[in-house]
Each structure stands twice: as structure tokens, then as C-alpha cells.
C-alpha positions as CSV (number, residue, x, y, z in Angstrom):
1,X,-30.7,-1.8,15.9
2,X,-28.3,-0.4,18.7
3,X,-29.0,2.9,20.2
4,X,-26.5,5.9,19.5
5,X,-26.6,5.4,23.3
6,X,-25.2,2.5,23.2
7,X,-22.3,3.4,21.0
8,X,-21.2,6.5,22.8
9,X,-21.1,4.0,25.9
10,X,-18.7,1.9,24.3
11,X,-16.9,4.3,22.7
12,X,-16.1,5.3,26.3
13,X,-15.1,2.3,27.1
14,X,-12.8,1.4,24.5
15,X,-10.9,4.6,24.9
16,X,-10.9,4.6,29.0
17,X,-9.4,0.9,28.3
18,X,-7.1,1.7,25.7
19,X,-6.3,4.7,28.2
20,X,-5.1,2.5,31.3
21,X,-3.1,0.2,28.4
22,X,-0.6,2.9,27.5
23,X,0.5,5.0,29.9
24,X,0.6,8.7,30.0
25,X,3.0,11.3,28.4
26,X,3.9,12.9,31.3
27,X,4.8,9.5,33.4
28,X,7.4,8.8,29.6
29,X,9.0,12.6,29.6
30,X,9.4,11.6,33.6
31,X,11.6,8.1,32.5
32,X,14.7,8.0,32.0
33,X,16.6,10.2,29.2
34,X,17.8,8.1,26.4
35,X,18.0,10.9,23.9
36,X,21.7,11.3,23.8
37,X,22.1,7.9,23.1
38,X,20.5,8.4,19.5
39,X,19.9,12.0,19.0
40,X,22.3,15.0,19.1
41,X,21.4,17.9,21.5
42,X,20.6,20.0,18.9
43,X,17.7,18.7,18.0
44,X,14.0,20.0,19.7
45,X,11.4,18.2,18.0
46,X,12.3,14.6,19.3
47,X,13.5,12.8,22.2
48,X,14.4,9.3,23.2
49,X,12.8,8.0,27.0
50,X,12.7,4.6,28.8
51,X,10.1,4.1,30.9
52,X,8.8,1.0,32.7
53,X,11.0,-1.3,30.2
54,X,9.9,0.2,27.3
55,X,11.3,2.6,25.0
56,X,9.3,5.6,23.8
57,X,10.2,8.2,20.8
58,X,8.7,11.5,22.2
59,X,7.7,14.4,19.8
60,X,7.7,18.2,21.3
61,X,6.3,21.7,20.3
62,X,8.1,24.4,22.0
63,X,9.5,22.1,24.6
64,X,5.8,20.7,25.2
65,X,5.6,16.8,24.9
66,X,2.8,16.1,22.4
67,X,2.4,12.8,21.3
68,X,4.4,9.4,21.4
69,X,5.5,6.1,19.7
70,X,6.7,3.3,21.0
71,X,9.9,1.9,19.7
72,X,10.9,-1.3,21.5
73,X,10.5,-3.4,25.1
74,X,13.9,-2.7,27.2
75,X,14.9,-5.1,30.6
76,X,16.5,-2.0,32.7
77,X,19.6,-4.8,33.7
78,X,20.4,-5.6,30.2
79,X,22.0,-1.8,29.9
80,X,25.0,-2.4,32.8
81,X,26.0,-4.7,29.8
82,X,26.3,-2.5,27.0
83,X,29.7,-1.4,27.5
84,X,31.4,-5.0,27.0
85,X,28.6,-5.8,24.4
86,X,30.0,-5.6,21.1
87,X,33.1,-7.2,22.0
88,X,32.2,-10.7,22.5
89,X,28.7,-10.1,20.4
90,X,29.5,-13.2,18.5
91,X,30.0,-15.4,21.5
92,X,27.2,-14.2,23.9
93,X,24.3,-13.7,21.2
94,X,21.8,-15.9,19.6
95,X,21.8,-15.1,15.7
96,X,18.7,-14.2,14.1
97,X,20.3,-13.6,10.6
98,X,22.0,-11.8,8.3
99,X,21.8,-9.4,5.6
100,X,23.8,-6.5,3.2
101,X,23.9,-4.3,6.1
102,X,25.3,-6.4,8.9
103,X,24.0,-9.4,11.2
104,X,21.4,-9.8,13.4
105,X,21.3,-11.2,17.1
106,X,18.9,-11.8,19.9
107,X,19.7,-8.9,22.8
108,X,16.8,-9.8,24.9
109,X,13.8,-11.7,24.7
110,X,11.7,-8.9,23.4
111,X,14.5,-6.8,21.2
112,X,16.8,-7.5,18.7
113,X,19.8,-5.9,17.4
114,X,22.2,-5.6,14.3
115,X,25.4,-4.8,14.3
116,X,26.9,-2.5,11.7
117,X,29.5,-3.6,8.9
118,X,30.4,0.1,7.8
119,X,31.9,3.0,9.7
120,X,30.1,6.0,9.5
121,X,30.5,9.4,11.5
122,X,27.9,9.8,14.1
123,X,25.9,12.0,12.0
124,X,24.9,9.6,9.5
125,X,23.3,8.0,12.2
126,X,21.6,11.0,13.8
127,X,20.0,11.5,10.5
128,X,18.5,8.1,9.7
129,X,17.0,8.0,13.3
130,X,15.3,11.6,12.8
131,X,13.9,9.6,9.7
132,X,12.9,6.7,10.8
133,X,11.3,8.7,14.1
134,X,9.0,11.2,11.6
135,X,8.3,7.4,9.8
136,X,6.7,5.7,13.0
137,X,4.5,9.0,13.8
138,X,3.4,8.8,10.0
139,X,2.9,4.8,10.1
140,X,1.1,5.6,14.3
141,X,-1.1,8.6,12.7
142,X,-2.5,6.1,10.0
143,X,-2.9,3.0,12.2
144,X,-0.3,0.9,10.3
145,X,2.5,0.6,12.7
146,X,2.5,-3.0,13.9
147,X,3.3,-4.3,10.3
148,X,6.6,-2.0,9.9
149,X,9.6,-3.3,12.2
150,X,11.3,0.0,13.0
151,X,14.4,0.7,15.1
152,X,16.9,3.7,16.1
153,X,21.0,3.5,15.5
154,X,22.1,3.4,19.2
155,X,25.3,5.8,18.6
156,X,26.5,6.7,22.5
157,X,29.8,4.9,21.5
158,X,30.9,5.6,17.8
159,X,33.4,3.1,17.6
160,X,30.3,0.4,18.2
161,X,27.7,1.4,17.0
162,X,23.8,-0.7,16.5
163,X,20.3,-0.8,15.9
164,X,17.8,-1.5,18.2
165,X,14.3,-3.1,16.9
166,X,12.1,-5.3,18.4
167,X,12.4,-9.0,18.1
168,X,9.7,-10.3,16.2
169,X,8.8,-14.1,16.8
170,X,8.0,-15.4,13.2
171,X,5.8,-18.6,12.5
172,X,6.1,-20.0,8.9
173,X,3.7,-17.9,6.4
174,X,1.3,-20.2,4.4
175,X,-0.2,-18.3,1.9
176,X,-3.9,-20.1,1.8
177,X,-4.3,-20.0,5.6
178,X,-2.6,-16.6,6.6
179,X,-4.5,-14.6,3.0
180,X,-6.7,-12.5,5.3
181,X,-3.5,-11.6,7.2
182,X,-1.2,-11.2,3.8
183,X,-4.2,-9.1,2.6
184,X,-4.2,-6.8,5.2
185,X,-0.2,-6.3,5.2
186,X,-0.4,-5.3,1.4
187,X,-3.1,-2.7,2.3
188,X,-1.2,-1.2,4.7
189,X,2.1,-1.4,2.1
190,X,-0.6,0.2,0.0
191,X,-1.0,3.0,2.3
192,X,2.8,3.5,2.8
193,X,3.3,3.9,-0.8
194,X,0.3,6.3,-2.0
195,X,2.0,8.4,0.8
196,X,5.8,8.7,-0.8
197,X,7.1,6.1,1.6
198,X,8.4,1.9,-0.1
199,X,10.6,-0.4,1.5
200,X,14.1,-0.4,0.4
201,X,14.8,-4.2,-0.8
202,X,11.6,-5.9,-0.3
203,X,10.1,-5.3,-3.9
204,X,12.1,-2.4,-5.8
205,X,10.6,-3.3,-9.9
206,X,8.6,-5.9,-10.8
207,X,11.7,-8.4,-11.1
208,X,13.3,-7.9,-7.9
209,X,11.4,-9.6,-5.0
210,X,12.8,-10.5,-1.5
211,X,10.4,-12.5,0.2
212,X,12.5,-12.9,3.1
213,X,11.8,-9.5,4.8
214,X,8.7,-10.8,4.8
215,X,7.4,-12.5,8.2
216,X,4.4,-14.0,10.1
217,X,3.4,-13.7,13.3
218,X,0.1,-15.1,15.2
219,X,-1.5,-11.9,14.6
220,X,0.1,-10.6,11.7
221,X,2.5,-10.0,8.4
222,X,5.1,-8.0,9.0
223,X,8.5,-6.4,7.3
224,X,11.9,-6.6,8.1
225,X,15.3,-4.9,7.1
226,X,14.7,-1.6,7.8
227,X,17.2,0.2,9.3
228,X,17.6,2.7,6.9
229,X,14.0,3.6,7.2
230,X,11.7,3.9,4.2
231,X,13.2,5.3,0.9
232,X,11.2,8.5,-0.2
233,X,11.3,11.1,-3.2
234,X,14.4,13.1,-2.5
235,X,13.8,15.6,-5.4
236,X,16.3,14.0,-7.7
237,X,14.8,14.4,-11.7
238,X,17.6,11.5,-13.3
239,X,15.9,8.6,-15.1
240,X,17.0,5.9,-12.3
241,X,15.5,8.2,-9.9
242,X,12.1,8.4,-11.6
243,X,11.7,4.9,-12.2
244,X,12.3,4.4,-8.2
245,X,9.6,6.8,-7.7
246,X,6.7,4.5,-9.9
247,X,8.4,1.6,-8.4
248,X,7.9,2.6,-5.2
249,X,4.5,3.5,-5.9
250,X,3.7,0.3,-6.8
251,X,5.5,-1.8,-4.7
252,X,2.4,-3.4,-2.9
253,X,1.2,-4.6,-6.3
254,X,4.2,-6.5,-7.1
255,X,4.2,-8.0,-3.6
256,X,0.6,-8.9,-3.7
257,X,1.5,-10.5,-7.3
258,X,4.5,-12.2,-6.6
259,X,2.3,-14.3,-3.8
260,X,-0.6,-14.2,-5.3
261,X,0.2,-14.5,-9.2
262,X,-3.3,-14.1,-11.9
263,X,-3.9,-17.5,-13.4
264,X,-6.1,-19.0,-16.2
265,X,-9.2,-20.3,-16.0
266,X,-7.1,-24.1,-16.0
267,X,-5.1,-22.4,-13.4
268,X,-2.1,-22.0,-14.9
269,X,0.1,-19.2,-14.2
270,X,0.5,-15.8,-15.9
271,X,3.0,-13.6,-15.8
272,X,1.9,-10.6,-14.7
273,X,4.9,-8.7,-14.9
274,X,4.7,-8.4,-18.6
275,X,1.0,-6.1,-19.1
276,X,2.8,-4.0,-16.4
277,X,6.1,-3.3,-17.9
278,X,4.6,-2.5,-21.4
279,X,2.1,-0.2,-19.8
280,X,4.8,1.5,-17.7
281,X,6.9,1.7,-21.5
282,X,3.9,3.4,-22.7
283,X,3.0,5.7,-19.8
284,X,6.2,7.0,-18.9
285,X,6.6,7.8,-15.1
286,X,3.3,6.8,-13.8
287,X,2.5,4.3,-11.8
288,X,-0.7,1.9,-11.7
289,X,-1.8,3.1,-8.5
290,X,-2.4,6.7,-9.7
291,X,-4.5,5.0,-13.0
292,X,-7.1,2.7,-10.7
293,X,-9.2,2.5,-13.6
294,X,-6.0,1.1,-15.7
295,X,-5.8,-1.4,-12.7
296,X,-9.4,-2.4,-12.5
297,X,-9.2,-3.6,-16.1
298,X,-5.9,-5.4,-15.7
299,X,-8.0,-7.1,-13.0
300,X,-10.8,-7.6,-14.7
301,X,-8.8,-8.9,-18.3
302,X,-7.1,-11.4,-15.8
303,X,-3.8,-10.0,-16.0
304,X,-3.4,-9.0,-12.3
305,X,-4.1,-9.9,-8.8
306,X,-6.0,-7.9,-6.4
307,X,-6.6,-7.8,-2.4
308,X,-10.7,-8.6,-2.4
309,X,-11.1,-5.6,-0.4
310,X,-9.0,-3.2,-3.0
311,X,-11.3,-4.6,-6.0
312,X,-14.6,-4.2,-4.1
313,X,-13.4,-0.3,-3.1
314,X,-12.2,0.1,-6.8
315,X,-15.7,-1.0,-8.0
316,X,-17.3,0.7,-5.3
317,X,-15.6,3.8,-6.3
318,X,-16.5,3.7,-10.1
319,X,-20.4,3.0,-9.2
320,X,-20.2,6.3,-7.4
321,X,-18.7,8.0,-10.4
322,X,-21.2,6.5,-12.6
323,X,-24.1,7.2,-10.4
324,X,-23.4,10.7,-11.4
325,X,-24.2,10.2,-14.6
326,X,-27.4,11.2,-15.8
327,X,-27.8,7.9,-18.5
328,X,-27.2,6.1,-15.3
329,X,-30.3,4.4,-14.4
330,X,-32.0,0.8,-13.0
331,X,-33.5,-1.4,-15.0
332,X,-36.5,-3.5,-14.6
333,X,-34.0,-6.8,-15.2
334,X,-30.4,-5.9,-14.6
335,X,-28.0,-8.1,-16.3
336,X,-25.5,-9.9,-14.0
337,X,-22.3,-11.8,-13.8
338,X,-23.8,-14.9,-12.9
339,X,-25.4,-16.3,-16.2
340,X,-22.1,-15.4,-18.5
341,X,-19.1,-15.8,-16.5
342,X,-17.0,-18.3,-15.4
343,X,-16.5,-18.8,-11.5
344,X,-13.2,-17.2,-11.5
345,X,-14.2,-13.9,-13.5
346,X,-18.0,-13.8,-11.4
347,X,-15.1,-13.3,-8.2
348,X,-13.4,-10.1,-10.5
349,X,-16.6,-8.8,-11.2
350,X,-18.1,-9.5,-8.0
351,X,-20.5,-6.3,-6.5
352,X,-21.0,-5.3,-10.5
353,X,-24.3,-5.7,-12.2
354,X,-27.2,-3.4,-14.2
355,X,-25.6,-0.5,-16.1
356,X,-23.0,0.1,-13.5
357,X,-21.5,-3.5,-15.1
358,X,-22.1,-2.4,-18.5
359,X,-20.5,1.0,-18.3
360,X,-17.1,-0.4,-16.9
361,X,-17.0,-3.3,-19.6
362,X,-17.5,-0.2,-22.2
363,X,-14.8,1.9,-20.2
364,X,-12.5,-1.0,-20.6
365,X,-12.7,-1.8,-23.9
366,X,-11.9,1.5,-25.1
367,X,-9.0,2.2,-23.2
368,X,-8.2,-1.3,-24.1
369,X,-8.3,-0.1,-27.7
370,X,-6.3,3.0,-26.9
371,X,-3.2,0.7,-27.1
372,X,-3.3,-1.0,-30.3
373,X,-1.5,0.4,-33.0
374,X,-2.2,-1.3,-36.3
375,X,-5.1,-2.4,-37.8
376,X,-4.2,-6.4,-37.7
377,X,-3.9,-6.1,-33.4
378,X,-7.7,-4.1,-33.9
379,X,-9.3,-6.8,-36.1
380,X,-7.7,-9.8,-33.6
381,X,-9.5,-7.7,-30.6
382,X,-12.4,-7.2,-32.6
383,X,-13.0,-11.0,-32.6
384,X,-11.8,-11.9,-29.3
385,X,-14.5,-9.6,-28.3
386,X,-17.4,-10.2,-30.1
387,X,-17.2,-13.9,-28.8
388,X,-16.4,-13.1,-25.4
389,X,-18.8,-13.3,-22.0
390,X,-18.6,-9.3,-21.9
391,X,-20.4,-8.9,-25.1
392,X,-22.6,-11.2,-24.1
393,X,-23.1,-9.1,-20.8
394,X,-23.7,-5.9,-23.4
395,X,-26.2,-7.8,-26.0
396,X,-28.5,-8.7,-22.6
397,X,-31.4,-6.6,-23.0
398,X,-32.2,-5.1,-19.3
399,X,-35.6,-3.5,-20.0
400,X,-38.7,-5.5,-20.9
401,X,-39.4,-4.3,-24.3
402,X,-35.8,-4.8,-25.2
403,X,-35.5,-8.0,-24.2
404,X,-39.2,-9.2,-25.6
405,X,-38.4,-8.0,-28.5
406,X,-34.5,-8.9,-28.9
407,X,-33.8,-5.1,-30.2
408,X,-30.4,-4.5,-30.1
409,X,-28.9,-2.9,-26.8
410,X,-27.8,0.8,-26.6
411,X,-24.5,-1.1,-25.3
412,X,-24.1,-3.5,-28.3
413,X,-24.2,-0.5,-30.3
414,X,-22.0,1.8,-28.6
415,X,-19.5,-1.5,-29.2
416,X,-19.5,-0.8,-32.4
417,X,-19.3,3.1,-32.3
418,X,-15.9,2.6,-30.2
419,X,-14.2,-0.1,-32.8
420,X,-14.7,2.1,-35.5
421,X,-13.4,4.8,-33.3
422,X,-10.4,3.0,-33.3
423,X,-10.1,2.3,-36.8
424,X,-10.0,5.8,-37.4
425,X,-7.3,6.4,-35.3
426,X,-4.7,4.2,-37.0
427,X,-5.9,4.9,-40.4
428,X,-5.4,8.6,-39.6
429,X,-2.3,8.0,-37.7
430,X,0.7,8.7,-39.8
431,X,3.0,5.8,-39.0
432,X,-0.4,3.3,-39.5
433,X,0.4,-0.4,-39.8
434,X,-2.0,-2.2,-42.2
């Protein structure tokens, strides 16, 4: 084992290292003044520096710098051009592509730049770059940055007015090979969208995928198209404006999905996109990611996809709510997945076993239950699951005298408590369907 010594040593290290890498604030406030060039004078909070061909964002309290982003790599020659730019952009620019919003050149080696279709006043402008500013302290303060391609609206002349972002050198995404690095990209997505913040077109519902913001680079996945910044809640309560909001929430799921669709156990694909939308019918304006046990059984009834390091913290975090439970408790023999499941569904349970395993198949099939309205859909589930690997998980006797003996489980029975649970609730329901 290493010695606390030892950590604290290259703790040091890292950050003295990481230190002489990025230079300090008081050399960037000391660069030259960009701020007019994307900000109005007006505003305190943030301002706009080059230094050593690179562009920072700097934030202030009371006129003291405090902390910084970088934006983009700037050549200090390229800027005698920027006059005569626009004119001839066409001509003397490398296209990188184009989209709703405008097209997209090559303006150095390291940066990129769109120019704008639509007029707007400079305001419009000032406004999205204030945005998109708070957005790249938000995406710095949670260590996500790198896989969000940000700019700023350069508006010093308003008749030519364009966005500045770095230029990204993309290598072709192969989803076997580059997983670990997709993975990773929809965590941070994840992370983006639990805070308030999606992407504008890359996912918005469960229909509407554009793969093509999505790029690869040797490192990493990262997204594109983003000169509007990310869309947030802006307090509006209409219909359209609530379904952005679940949407938005989960717009990482339907990425992950999209790439990595569920399939059968002879591979075939399912569509995912249908358990979601009926849920979301049924649970109006909330999203999957604020109902992770709702997710975990999609993922464990096949239906979805996960990241393998979501699923392991999802079953990670219902052991530790379970552990609290004072029925909770090892067994001399606890059951596993191993013996009952097929290789694809020992992967979805995977880190399960003993009572924790048993409590989350019971958990699941009631609020599976939850949704079925008429006593036909209970009987059809009722069959299904008596004859299914889970039960068999439940009838495995995990103390010695139960399983010498072959006495029925406490789990086999509690089966049977929550069907006829569910019988009584359409019977008693008063629109019940026989």
C-alpha cells in the first residue's frame, strides 16, 4: 500500500505541473483587451483577453480577476486581417461545413469560424456571449469542458459579424473501438442535463437525432453547433415548453440509445423509443433521469441501454438504500446471476447478488405492475413471470435450511403477495377492464 506520504507528494506535483501548464491570471488581465470586441462596457463580471495566442474569458468580483476559461488558440498576425475578412470569406477560407445557422470555415489552423446568415442588433449577440461565458465556467467548475465546443460572437463590426470556436480535428467515430470514449461523452451530457443545461439540435425528443454534431477526436467525443449556447429552463409554463424541459433532461439517454440501441437475446434490435414515450404519457412532465429506479428496470427488462459505469452507480446506489434496511442481511449461500441468466442479462445485473438482487427484482416487478390496467395484461405478466430467470432467482433458497429442505422462499411468497396486490387494484378500480 502507498503511504499518505506518498500521495501528498504527488499531489504536489501534479498541481505545481498543471501550475507551470496554464499560466497565471495576472499575466491574462495583463494581455491584450479583447472585451469590446464581444462584450459591451457595461458589463463587470466578464472580460475578453488575449494572451500568448490564446484567448481567455476572465471572470471579476469588484474589479478583482478571479478565475478563467480558455476559449480558443489565436496567431496575433491573423487579426491585421480581420477588417477585409468577411468580404472575400468565401474565396480565402477552407470550408468546414454548414448548418441552419450559417457556414463554417477554417480561420487558422487552431480556430474556426461561422459566419452569420441573420442580422441581429449587437445586443443579441452580447447576450448569447454572457451565456455561453457563465456555460464554460459551469462546464470548467465540473471538469467537463473539453467535450463542449464553445465560442463567442465576435461583434466589433455589426455589419460582419462571427463566431469564433476552436477548430476541432475530427477522425471518423467507430462505435465498437471509440465505446469507452462515447461512454464518457454521454456522462458528461449526463452531467449537463441533471444541471438544466441540453444541446439545442443534437437530440431534442426521442425521434429527433443529429448525429452529425457529434465528433471524434484522438482523445475524445465531442459536440458541435453551439453557438447559441445550451438551451435552459427560461420559466415558460406552456405545454411545448415543458416537454423541452423532460427532453432536455433526458437527452443523454436518447444519444446513448440511438448508438447504442437494447437488443434481444438473438440480437435483434428494439426500439427503445417506445417504453419511453408511454412512460413519459403516463408520468406527465418527468423525466427518466429524475426516476433512476424507473431506469434501472427499463435496463434490467431489456428495454434500454446504459453507460456500464451509470448501471454499476445505479446498482451501487440502490445496495446502499437497501443496506439500510433492517430485513437486509447475508446469507450463508447468496443466489447469483450466474446460474439463471443469460450472458447478456448476467452484464445488466452485473455487481447484484444475495438479497440486494432479490429486493430489486421485487421492486421491479411491482412497479412493473403499477402500469397494467386490466386484468387480461395482469394474468399475461403473471405467466411471463412465473417462467422467467427472476423467479427463478426468487425460488433459490439462500439459507441452508431453506434450501435442504426446498421450503418456499420469503421472496417466492412476497411474489404472490404483490400480484394479488395488483388484482385488487383493477378490480377496485372503477373503469376495471376484465
Amino acid at each position: 500500500m502507498y503511504s499518505d506520504f506518498f500521495f501528498t507528494i504527488m499531489l504536489k506535483y501534479s498541481t505545481n505541473m498543471l501550475e507551470l501548464a496554464m499560466p497565471k491570471i495576472n499575466k491574462i488581465v495583463n494581455g491584450t483587451d479583447l472585451t469590446p470586441h464581444y462584450l459591451s462596457e457595461p458589463n463587470k463580471e466578464f472580460k475578453i483577453y488575449r494572451y500568448n495566442n490564446e484567448v481567455y474569458a476572465v471572470r471579476f468580483e469588484n474589479d478583482e480577476p478571479m478565475d478563467y476559461v480558455l476559449m480558443w488558440k489565436s496567431h496575433k498576425s491573423e487579426h491585421t486581417q480581420n477588417s477585409e475578412m468577411i468580404k472575400n470569406t468565401e474565396e480565402d477560407y477552407k470550408e468546414l461545413g454548414k448548418g441552419e445557422q450559417g457556414t463554417v470555415y477554417e480561420k487558422t489552423e487552431d480556430k474556426a469560424m461561422k459566419v452569420s446568415r441573420g442580422r441581429h442588433p449587437r445586443e443579441f449577440y452580447e447576450e448569447i456571449n454572457l451565456h455561453i461565458i457563465e456555460q464554460q465556467f459551469f462546464l470548467k467548475y465540473h471538469g467537463i469542458q473539453e467535450h463542449f465546443v464553445l465560442g463567442l460572437w465576435n461583434i466589433k463590426n455589426e455589419e460582419n459579424v462571427y463566431f469564433y470556436m476552436p477548430k476541432i480535428n475530427a477522425i471518423p467515430i467507430n462505435k465498437k473501438i471509440d465505446q469507452p470514449k462515447i461512454e464518457e461523452f454521454v456522462l458528461a451530457l449526463k452531467e449537463l442535463n441533471d444541471a438544466g443545461y441540453w444541446h439545442p439540435d443534437l437530440a431534442n425528443n426521442p425521434y429527433h437525432i443529429s448525429p452529425q454534431n457529434l465528433i471524434a477526436t484522438e482523445e475524445m467525443v465531442k459536440t458541435i453547433d453551439l453557438d447559441g449556447g445550451f438551451r435552459y429552463d427560461k420559466g415558460r409554463v406552456d405545454e411545448l415548453s415543458r416537454k423541452s424541459l423532460v427532453y432536455g433532461k433526458d437527452q443523454w439517454l436518447y444519444v446513448y440509445n440511438f448508438i447504442y440501441p437494447p437488443t434481444d437475446e438473438e440480437d435483434h434490435r428494439i426500439d427503445w423509443r417506445v417504453p419511453i414515450e408511454k412512460w413519459y404519457e403516463n408520468n406527465r412532465d418527468e423525466s427518466l433521469s429524475d426516476n433512476p429506479h424507473t431506469l434501472l428496470r427499463f435496463y434490467h427488462e431489456g428495454l434500454i441501454s446504459l453507460p456500464k459505469k451509470l448501471a454499476h452507480d445505479l446498482h451501487e446506489t440502490i445496495l446502499e438504500e437497501l443496506s439500510q434496511d433492517k430485513k437486509f442481511k447475508k446469507h450463508s449461500h447468496e443466489v447469483g446471476v450466474n446460474r439463471f441468466f443469460s450472458p447478456k442479462k448476467q452484464e445488466i445485473y452485473e455487481g447484484l447478488k444475495g438479497d440486494g438482487l432479490k429486493k430489486v427484482i421485487l421492486k421491479e416487478l411491482r412497479d412493473s405492475l403499477a402500469e397494467i390496467r386490466t386484468m387480461e395484461q395482469l394474468e399475461e405478466k403473471k405467466l411471463e413471470f412465473l417462467a422467467s430467470p427472476e423467479m427463478q432467482i426468487l425460488a433459490e433458497g439462500q439459507d441452508k435450511t431453506t434450501k435442504a429442505l426446498n421450503l418456499k422462499t420469503s421472496s417466492r411468497k412476497k411474489v404472490m403477495v404483490i400480484f394479488k396486490e395488483a388484482e385488487e387494484r383493477i378490480l377496485n378500480s372503477p373503469n376495471v377492464s376484465i
